[in-house]
C-alpha angles and dihedrals in degrees: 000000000000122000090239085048086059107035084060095056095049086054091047101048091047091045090051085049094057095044084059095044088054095047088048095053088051087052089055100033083051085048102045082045101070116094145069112294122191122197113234097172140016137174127196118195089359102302131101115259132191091189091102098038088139104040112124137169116224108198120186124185099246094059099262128121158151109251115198114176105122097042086269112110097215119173110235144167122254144202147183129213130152097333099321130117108209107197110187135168099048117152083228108060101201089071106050097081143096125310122187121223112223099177128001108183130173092284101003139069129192114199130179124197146152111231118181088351090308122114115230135189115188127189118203136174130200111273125256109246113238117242120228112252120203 
């Protein structure tokens, strides 16, 4: 076999191998997605803000979802690719774009956008189930 018979299958087969490894992290990332978030903190233009103290993400497995970021629960679609949260269908367009996610860990999600022209950064953590009280 030639060596340049050989050096492209070696590109090839590492190339394959990282398009699986990035497929696999989506999966995960999508998985790891669906729940209910709650925001417990935000900052716009750098500095903390309470203005969106309710605000929650509400994330199910077939793509659907309730989106509340501007103190309006609106049901939306939602995606995941390479670190990016794509929300569409809200009845307020500003908010069905991209957010970036700048850390997903196992029960908090740290997510960066503009919106209208403003930088935010929005910390949310799963929500706590209600108990049932009788």
């Amino acid at each position: 076999m030639s060596k340049k018979l050989l050096f492209f299958l070696l590109v090839l087969g590492i190339s394959a191998c990282g398009d699986d490894a990035a497929t696999a992290d989506v999966d995960a990332q999508k998985e790891q997605l669906v729940q209910r978030w709650e925001l417990f903190a935000a900052q716009r233009n750098g500095k903390s803000t309470d203005t969106m103290r309710d605000a929650y993400l509400d994330l199910k497995a077939d793509g659907s979802g309730v989106v509340n970021l501007d103190g309006n629960g609106q049901n939306a679609r939602w995606s995941v690719s390479e670190n990016k949260l794509t929300i569409s269908g809200t009845q307020t367009d500003f908010l069905s774009t991209d957010y970036m996610i700048k850390e997903l860990k196992d029960s908090t999600l740290h997510l960066s956008v503009e919106l209208r022209d403003t930088p935010f950064e929005m910390m949310f953590k799963i929500a706590e189930e209600e108990e049932d009280v009788q």
